[in-house]
C-alpha positions as CSV (number, residue, x, y, z in Angstrom):
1,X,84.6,31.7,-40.4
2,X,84.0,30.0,-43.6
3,X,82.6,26.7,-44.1
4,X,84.5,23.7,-45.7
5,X,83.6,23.0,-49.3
6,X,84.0,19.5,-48.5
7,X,81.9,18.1,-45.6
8,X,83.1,14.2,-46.2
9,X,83.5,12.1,-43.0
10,X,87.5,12.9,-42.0
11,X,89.1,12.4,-39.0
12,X,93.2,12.2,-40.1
13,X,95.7,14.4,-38.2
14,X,96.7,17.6,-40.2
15,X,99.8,19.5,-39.2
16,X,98.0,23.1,-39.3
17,X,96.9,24.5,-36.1
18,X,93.9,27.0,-35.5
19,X,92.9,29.2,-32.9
20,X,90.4,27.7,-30.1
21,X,86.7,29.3,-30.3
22,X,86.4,27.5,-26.9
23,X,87.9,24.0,-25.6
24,X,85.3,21.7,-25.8
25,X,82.3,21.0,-27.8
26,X,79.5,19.5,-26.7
27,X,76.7,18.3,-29.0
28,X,73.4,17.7,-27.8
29,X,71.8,19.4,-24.9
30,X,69.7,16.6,-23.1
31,X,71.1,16.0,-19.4
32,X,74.2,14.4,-20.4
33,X,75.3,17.2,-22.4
34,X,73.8,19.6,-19.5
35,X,75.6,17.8,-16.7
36,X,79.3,17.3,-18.6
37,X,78.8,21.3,-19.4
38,X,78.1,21.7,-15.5
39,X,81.0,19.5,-14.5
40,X,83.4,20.8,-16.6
41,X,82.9,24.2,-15.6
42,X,83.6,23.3,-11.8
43,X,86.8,21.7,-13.2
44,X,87.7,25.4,-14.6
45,X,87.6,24.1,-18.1
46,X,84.9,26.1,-21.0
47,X,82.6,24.2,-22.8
48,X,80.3,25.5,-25.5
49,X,76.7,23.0,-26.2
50,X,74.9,22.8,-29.7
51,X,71.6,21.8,-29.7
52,X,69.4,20.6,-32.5
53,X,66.2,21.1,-31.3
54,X,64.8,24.9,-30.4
55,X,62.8,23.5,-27.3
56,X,63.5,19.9,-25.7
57,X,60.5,16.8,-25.9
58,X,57.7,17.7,-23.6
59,X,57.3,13.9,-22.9
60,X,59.2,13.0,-19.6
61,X,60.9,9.8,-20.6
62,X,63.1,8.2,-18.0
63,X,62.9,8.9,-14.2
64,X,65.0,7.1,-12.6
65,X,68.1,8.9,-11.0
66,X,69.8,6.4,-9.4
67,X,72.0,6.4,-6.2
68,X,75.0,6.7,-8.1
69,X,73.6,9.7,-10.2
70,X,72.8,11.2,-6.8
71,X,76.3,11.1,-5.2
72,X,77.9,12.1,-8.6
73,X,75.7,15.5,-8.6
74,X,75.9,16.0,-5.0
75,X,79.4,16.0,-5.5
76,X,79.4,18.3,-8.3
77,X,77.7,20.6,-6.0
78,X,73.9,20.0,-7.4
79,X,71.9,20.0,-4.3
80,X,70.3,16.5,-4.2
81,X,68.1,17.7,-1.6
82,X,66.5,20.0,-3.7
83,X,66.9,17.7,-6.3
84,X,64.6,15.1,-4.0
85,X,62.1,17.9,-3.8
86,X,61.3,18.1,-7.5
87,X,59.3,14.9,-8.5
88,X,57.9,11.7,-7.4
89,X,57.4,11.1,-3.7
90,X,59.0,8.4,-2.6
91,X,55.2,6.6,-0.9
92,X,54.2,7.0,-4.0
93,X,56.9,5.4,-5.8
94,X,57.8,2.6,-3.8
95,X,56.0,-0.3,-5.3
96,X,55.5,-1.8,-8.7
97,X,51.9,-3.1,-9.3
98,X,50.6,-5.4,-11.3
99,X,47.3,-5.4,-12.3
100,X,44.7,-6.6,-15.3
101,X,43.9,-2.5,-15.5
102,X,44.3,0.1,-12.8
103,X,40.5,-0.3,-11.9
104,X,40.5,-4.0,-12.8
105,X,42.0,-7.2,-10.8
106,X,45.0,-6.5,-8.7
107,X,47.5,-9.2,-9.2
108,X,50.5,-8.8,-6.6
109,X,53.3,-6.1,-6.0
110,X,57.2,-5.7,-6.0
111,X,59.4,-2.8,-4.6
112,X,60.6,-0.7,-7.2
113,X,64.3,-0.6,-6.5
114,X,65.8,-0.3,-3.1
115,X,63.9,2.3,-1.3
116,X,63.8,0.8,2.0
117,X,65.6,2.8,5.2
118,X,68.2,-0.4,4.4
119,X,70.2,1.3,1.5
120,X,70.9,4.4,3.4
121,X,74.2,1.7,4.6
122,X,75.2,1.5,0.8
123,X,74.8,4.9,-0.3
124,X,73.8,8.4,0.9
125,X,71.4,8.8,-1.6
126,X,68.9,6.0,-2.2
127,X,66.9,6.3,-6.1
128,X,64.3,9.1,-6.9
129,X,62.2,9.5,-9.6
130,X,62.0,12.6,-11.7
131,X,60.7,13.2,-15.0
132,X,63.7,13.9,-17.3
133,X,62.9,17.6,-18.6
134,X,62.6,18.0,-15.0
135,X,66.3,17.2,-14.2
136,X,67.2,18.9,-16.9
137,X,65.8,22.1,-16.2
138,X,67.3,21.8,-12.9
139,X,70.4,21.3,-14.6
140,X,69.9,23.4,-17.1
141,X,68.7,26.5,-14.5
142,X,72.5,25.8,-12.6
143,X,74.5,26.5,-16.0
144,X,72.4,29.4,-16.4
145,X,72.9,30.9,-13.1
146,X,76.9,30.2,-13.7
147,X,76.8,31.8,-16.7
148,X,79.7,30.3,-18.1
149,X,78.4,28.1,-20.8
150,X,77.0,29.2,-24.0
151,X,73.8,26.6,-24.8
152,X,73.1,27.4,-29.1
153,X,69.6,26.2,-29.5
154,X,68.5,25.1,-33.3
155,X,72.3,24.5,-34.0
156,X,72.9,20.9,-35.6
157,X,76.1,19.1,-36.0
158,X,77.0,18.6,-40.1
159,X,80.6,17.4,-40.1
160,X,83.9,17.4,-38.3
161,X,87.6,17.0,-39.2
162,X,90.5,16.9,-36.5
163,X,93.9,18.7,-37.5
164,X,96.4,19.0,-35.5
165,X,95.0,18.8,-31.9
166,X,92.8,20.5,-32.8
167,X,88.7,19.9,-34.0
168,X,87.2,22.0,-37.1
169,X,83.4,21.2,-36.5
170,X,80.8,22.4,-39.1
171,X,77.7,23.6,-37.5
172,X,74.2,24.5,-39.2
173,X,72.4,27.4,-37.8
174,X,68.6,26.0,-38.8
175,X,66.9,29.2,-38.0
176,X,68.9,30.5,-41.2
177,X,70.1,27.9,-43.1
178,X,73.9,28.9,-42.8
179,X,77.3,26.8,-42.0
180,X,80.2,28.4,-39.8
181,X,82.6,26.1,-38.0
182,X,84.3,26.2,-34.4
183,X,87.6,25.2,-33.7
184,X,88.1,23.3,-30.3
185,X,90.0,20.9,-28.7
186,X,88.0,17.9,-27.9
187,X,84.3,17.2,-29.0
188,X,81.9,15.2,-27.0
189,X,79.3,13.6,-29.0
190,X,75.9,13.3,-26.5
191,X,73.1,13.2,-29.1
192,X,71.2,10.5,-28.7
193,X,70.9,7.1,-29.7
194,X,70.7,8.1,-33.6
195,X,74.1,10.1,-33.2
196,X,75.2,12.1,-36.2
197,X,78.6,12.1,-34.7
198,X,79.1,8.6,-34.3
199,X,77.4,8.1,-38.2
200,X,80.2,10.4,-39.4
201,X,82.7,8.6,-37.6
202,X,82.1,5.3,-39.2
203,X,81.4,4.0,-35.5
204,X,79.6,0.4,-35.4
205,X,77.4,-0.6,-33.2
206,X,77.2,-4.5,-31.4
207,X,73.6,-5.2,-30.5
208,X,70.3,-6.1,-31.8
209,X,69.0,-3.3,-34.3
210,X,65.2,-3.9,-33.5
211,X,63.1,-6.5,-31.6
212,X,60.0,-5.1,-30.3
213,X,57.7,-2.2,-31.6
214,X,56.6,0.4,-28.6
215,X,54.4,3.6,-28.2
216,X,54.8,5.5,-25.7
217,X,51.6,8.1,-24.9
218,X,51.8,10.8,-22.6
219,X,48.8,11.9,-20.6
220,X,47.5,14.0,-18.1
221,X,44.7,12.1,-15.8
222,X,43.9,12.4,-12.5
223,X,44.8,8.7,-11.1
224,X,44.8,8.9,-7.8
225,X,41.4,8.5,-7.2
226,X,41.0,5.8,-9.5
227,X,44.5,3.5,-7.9
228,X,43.7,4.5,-4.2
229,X,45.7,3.1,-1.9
230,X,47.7,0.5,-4.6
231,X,49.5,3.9,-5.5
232,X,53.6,2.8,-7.3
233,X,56.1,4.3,-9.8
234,X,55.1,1.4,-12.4
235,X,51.9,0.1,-12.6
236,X,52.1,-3.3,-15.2
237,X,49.1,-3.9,-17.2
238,X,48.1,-7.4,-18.2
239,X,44.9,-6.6,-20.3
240,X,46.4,-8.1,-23.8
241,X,45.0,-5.0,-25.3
242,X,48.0,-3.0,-24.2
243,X,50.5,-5.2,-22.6
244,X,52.5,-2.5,-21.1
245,X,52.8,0.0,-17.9
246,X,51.8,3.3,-16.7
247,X,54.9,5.5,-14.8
248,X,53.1,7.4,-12.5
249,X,55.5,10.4,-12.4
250,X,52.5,12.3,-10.8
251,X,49.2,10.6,-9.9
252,X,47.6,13.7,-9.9
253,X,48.4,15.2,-13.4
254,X,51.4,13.4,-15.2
255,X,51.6,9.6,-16.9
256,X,53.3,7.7,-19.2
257,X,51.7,4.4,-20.8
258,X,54.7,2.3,-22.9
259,X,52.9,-0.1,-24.5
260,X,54.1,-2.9,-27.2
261,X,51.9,-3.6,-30.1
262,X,51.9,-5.2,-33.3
263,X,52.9,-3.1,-36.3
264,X,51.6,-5.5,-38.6
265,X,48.2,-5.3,-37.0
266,X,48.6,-1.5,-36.3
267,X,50.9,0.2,-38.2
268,X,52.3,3.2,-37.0
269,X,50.3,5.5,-39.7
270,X,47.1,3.9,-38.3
271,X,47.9,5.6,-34.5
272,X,45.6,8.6,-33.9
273,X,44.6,10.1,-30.7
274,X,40.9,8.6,-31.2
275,X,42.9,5.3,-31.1
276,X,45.6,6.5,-28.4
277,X,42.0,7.2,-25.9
278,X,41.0,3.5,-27.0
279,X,44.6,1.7,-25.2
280,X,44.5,4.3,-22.5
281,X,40.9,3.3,-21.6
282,X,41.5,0.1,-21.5
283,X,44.4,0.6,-19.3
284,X,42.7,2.7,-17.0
285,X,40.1,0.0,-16.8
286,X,36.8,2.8,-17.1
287,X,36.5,6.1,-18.6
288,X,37.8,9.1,-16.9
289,X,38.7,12.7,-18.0
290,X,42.2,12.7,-19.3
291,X,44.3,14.5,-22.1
292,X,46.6,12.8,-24.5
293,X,49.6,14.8,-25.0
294,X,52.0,13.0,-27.6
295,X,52.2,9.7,-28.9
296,X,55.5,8.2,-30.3
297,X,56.6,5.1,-31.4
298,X,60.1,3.9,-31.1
299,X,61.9,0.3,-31.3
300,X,62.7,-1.3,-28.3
301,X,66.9,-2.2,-29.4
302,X,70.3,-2.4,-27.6
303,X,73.4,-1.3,-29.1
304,X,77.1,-0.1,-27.8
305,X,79.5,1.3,-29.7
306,X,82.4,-0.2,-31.1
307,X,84.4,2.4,-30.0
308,X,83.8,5.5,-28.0
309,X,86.3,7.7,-29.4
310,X,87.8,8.6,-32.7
311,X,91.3,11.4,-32.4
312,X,89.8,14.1,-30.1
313,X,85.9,13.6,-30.5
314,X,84.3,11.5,-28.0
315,X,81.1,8.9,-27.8
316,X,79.1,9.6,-24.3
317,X,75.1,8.9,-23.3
318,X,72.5,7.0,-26.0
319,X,75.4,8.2,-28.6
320,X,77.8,5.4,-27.0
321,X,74.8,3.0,-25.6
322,X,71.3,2.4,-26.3
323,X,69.3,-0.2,-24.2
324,X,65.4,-1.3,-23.6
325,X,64.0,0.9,-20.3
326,X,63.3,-2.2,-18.6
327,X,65.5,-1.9,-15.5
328,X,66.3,2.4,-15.7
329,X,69.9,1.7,-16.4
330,X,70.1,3.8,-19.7
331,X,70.3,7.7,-18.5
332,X,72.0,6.4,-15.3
333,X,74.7,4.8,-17.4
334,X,75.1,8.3,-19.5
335,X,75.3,10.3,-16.8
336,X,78.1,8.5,-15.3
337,X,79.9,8.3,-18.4
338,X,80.3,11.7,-18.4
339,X,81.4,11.7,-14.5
340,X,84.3,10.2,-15.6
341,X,85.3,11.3,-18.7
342,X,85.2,15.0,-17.1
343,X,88.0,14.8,-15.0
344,X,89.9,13.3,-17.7
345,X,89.2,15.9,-20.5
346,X,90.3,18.4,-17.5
347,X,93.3,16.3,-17.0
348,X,94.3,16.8,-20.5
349,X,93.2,20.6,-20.2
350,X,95.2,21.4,-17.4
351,X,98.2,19.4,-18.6
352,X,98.4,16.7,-16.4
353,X,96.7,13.9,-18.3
354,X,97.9,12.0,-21.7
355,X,96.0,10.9,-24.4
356,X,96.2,7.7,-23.0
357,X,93.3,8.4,-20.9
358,X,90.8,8.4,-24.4
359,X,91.3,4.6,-24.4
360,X,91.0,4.5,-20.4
361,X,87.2,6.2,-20.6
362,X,86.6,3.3,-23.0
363,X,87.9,0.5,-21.6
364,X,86.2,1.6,-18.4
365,X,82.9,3.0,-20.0
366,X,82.5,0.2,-22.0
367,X,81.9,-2.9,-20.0
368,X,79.6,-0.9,-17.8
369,X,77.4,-0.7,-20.6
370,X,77.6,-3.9,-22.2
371,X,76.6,-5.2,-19.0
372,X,73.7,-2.9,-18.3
373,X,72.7,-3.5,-21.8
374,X,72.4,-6.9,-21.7
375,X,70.8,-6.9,-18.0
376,X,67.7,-4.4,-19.7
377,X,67.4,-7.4,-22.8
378,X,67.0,-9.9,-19.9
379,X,64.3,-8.1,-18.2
380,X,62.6,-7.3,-21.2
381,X,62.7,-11.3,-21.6
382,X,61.6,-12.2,-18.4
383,X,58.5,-9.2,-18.1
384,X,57.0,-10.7,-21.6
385,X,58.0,-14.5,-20.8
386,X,55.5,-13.5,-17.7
387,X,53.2,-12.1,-20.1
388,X,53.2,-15.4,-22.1
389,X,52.9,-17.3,-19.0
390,X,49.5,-15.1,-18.8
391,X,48.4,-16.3,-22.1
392,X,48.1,-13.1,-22.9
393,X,49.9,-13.2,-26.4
394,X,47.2,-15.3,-27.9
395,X,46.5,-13.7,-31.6
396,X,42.9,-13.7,-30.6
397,X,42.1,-10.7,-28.4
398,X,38.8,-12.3,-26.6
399,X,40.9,-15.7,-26.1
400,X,43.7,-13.6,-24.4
401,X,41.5,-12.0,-22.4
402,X,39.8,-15.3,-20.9
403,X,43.6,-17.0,-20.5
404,X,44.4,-13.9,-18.6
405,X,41.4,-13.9,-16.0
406,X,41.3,-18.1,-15.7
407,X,45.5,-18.0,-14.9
408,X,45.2,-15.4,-12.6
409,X,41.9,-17.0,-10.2
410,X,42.6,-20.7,-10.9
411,X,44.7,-22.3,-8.7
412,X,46.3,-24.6,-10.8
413,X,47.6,-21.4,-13.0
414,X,48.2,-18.6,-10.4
415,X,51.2,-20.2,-8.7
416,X,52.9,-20.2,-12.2
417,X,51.7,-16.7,-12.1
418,X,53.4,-15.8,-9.0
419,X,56.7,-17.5,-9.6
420,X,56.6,-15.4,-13.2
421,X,56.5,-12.3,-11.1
422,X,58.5,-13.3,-8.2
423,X,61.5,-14.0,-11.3
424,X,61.0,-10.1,-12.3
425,X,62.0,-8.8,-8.8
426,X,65.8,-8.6,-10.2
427,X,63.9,-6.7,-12.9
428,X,63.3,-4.1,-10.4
429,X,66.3,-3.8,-8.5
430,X,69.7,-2.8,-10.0
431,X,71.0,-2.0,-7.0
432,X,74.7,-3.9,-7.9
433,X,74.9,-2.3,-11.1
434,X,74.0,1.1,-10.1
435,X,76.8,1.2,-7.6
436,X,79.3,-2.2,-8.0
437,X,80.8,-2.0,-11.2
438,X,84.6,-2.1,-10.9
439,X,86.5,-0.5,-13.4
440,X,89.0,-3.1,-14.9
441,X,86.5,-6.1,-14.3
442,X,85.2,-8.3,-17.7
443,X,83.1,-10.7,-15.4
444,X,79.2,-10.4,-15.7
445,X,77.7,-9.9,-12.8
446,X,75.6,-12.7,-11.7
447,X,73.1,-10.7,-10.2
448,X,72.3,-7.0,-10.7
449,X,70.6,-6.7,-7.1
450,X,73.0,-7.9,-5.2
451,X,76.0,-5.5,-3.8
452,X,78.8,-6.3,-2.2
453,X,81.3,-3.3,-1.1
454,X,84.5,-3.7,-2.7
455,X,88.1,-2.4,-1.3
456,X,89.7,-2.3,-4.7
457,X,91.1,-0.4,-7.5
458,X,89.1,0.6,-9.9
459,X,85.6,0.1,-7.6
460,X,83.6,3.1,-5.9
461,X,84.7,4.3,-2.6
462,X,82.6,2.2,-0.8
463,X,80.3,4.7,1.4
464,X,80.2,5.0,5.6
465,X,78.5,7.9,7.3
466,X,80.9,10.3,8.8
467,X,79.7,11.9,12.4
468,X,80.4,15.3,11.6
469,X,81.2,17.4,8.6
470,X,84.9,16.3,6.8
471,X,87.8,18.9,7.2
472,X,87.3,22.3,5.2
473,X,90.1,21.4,3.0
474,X,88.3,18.4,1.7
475,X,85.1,18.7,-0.2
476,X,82.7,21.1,1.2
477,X,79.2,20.4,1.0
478,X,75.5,21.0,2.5
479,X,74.3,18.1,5.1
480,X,72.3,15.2,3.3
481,X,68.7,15.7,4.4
482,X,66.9,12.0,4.8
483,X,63.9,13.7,7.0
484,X,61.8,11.7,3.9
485,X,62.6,8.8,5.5
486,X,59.9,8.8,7.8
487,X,60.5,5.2,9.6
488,X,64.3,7.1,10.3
489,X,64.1,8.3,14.6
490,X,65.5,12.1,14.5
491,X,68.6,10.4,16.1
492,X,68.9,8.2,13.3
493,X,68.7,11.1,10.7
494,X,71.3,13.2,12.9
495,X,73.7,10.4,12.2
496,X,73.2,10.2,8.3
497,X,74.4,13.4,6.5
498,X,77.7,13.2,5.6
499,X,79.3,10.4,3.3
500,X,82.7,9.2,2.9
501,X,82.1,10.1,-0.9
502,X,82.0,13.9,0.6
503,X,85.8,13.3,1.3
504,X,86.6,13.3,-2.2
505,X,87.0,16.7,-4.5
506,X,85.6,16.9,-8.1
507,X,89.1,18.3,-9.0
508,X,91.8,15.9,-6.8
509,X,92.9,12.9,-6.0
510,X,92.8,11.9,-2.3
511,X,95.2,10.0,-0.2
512,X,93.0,7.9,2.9
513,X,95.0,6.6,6.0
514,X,94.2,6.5,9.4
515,X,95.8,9.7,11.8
516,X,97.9,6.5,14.2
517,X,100.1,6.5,11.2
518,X,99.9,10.2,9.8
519,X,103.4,10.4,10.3
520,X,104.8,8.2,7.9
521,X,102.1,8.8,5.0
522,X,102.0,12.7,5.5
523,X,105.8,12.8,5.2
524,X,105.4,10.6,2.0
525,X,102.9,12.7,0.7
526,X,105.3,15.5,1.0
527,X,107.9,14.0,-0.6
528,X,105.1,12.8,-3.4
529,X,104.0,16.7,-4.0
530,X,107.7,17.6,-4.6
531,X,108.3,14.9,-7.1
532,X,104.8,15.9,-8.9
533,X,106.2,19.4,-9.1
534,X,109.1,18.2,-10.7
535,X,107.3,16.7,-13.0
536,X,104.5,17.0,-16.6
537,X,101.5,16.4,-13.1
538,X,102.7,19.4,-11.6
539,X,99.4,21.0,-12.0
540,X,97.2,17.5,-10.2
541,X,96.1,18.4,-7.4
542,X,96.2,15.8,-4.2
543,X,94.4,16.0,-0.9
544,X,95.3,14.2,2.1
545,X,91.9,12.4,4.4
546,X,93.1,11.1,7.7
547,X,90.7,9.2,9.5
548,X,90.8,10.4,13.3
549,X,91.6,14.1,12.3
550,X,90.2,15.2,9.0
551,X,86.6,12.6,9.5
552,X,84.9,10.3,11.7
553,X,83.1,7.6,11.4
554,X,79.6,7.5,12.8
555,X,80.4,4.2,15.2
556,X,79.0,0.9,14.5
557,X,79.6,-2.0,12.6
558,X,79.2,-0.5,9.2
559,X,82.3,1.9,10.3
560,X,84.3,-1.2,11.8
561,X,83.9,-2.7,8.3
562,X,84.6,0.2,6.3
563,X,87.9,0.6,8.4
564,X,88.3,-3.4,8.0
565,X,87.6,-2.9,4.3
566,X,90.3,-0.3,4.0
567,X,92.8,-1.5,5.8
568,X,93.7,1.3,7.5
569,X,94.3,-0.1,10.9
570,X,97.5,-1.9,9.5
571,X,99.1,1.5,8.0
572,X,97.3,1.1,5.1
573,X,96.3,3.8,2.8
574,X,93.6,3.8,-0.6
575,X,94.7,6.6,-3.5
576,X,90.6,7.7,-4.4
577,X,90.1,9.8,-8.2
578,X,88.4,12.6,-8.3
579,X,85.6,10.3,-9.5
580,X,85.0,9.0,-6.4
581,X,87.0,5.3,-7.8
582,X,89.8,3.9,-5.8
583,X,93.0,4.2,-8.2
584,X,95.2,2.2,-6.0
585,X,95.5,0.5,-2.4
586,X,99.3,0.9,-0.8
587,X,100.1,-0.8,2.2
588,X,102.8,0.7,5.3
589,X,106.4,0.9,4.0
590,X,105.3,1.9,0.6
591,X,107.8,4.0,-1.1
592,X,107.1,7.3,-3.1
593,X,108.1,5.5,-6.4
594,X,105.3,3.4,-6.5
595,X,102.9,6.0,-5.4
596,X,104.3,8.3,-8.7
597,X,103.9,5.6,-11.0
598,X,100.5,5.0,-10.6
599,X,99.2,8.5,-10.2
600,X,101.4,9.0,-13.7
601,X,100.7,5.5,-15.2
602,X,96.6,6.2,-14.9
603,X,97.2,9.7,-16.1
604,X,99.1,8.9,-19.1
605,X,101.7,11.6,-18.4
């Protein structure tokens, strides 16, 4: 095909039509991309993914997948277990350290995130930390082994244009210099933070552009011998002459150090890998054998987008939100973004979604991230108000050094220093963010840790374990294996492999109510399906879940309150998407009306 003459941002409706090259576009290949290719493939809809870069970064960035990631794969049939496998152990990542160097004075500890036997009650699949080319090789390896979705490495995005429905993208093959363009549907923007999409849209961002300047150096050392037993995913170094942490992805062979410095001091042209050694030393707190890998510097910022759509071309991972690391919340947030604008874009595919449901991903995208952005600004405040409290920020390095060691002894000082790091606990445990945001809420939170299961529309299907596998008509998955849970009896473990989130498809909406009153809802649902076929949702597809006859509830009082919760032993019954998000709550004597109009209200149709 041949290229437009005029590559100008323009996104205006034109009345000619072209023929599809493939339904939707995907630009960028990091896991967002990866996992919205993967998705949309189990929802029977073709997705093609440009890439810009030949290879992906070496350096493992974030690691964090957190429970919500982990019941979003598992439910998109990626085996968290193996998952689980590939990565940081979870004794070795339980605790966050912090230390004047990893040889040097130990200061106290804090869990990292909820990794106690505990969270099993919230979710199925407590946080595990992975390097990021690692998931995405994983992820990567599935598409592959599908062999549905065509990955063009070295293929950048240059312009796009929507007419009709349809989306003329031009694409530069860099191996040869050459434009061609592809026609599709709907085009996902997921290329990073410094999105050429969202630039050519004319997308603004809210946010601050720039506060801090960080460099993150990845290295291969041997650590283990050197942190013992004070082994943790996040090791916080108070020496001022890096004031930062180590991730300890691997003790034995793989480390990041994110430190902050001053540009002014140290500009970015002065970094070398003789200097690189220098900050690594003195992090390490002696001299060891290690090997510097990359260095890069990058600008600690938060933004969101204004908007995350424009016509038929949509905003989703660090192209819609950026945010400081502090807290893990940015790839979490991107992959769920994409979780659920899938089933949407299938929706639309299949015919039985609107374009109403382009403002829907926003409005329910978009709060998730302000929120999470502004939670990662707070850490970031409270980790260097700690920092300061440390006296580590003096100009003069020797002087900060002697503040450091006097706050930390003296007893006048260190019980400041111990509130400082009792106040970064929230810091390292997103638990209510992860898994509590509601869809429709415009409340901050007033704490990220705290989680409370909610029974509402537009909140996750709060989670229960089931005592035995769902009904084969319902989701069919592998059993959850928890045997890394060591303090778990094997009686305890028998009991925890199978979630109520198993009872809900990638590709349907289910209908929960308890089997005493399977008459009444089943003969609704009936009547529901005809009406559906009668109408533009003839191709959704609905499951039924009755408690009593398709699951059961491991007994207890976590079942008692799930059931409670539900309302299901008053003839109640909770409408779930197929992202796992309860769409509505109907109570006994509901009529098939009211269940229509909200199934075709959400769906736009």
């Amino acid at each position: 095909m041949a290229p437009h003459s005029d590559h100008e941002p323009d996104m205006s409706i034109m009345s000619d039509e072209k023929e599809l090259d493939v339904p939707i576009l995907i630009v960028g290949g990091g896991p967002t991309g990866l996992l919205l290719a993967h998705m949309l493939t189990q929802l029977g809809v073709k997705a093609l993914i440009i890439e810009r870069y030949p290879t992906r970064l070496a350096a493992p960035k974030a690691h964090a997948l957190s429970p919500r990631t982990l019941e979003l794969c598992r439910q998109f049939d990626l085996d968290v277990n193996e998952i689980r496998n590939i990565g940081t152990n979870r004794d070795d990542a339980y605790w966050v350290n912090f230390v004047t160097s990893l040889t040097g004075q130990y200061v106290g500890s804090l869990p990292y995130e909820r990794m106690d036997a505990e969270v099993l009650e919230h979710t199925p699949t407590m946080i595990h930390n992975i390097p990021q080319p690692k998931f995405e090789e994983f992820v990567a390896s599935r598409l592959a082994q599908d062999g549905v979705v065509e990955v063009r490495k070295n293929h950048s995005f240059v312009s796009c244009k929507q007419r009709g429905n349809r989306v003329i993208t031009v694409v530069e093959d860099r191996s040869n210099k050459s434009l061609y363009e592809i026609c599709s549907r709907h085009v996902v923007a997921c290329d990073g933070a410094k999105s050429k999409v969202r630039e050519m849209l004319g997308i603004g961002c809210e946010g601050e552009s720039s506060y801090e300047t960080m460099m993150t150096i990845h290295f291969n050392a041997n650590l283990r011998e050197v942190v013992g037993n004070q082994v943790g995913m996040l090791h916080w170094i108070m020496d001022p002459e890096v004031s930062g942490f180590i991730i300890g992805y691997d003790l034995d062979d793989n480390q990041v150090l994110i430190c902050n410095f001053d540009s002014k001091k140290n500009p970015v042209e002065s970094w070398d890998e003789a200097h690189c050694r220098k900050v690594l030393t003195a992090a390490i707190g002696k001299s060891i054998p290690f090997d510097v890998l990359s260095w890069r510097p990058w600008i600690l910022s938060r933004k969101v987008a204004e908007s995350y759509y424009k016509g038929n071309v949509f905003l989703a991972g660090d192209a819609a939100h950026s945010f400081p690391p502090t807290g893990g919340l940015g790839l979490n947030s991107g992959l769920a973004d994409v979780h659920n604008l899938a089933y949407k874009l299938a929706a639309i595919h299949h015919g039985h979604g609107g374009a109403s449901l382009h403002q829907a991903y926003e409005n329910e995208r978009r709060h998730v991230a302000l929120v999470s952005s502004q939670q990662s600004v707070k850490n970031g405040q409270q980790i260097f108000g700690l920092l300061k409290t440390l006296g580590t920020t003096d100009s003069d390095l020797a002087t900060a050094k002697k503040n450091l060691y006097l706050r930390i002894t003296d007893p006048a000082t260190r019980s400041q220093v111990l509130k400082g790091m009792e106040n970064q606990r929230e810091h390292f445990d997103n638990l209510g963010l992860h898994i509590g945001y509601v869809y429709g809420d415009t409340e901050i939170p007033a704490s990220a840790s705290l989680y409370t299961a909610s029974y509402r529309a537009g909140a996750r299907l709060p989670h229960a374990w089931l005592s035995s596998p769902p009904s084969s008509h319902l989701a069919s998955l592998p059993p959850i294996s928890n045997a890394y849970v060591s303090e778990l009896s094997h009686g305890a473990l028998s009991e925890k492999q199978y979630s109520t989130l198993d009872l809900i498809s990638f590709d349907a909406f289910t209908l929960i109510f308890s089997s005493i009153f399977a008459a009444e809802w089943t003969a609704l649902f009936s009547e529901l399906r005809l009406r559906l076929a009668k109408s533009n949702a003839r191709t959704l597809k609905i499951n039924i879940a009755a408690l009593g006859k398709d699951f059961n509830l491991v007994a207890g009082a976590r079942a008692n309150e799930w059931v409670m919760g539900m309302q299901l032993e008053h003839g109640s019954a909770v409408l779930v998407r197929s992202d796992q998000h309860i769409l509505n709550c109907y109570s006994a004597g509901t009529k098939v009306d009211e269940l229509l109009e909200g199934l075709l209200g959400h769906l736009g149709v």
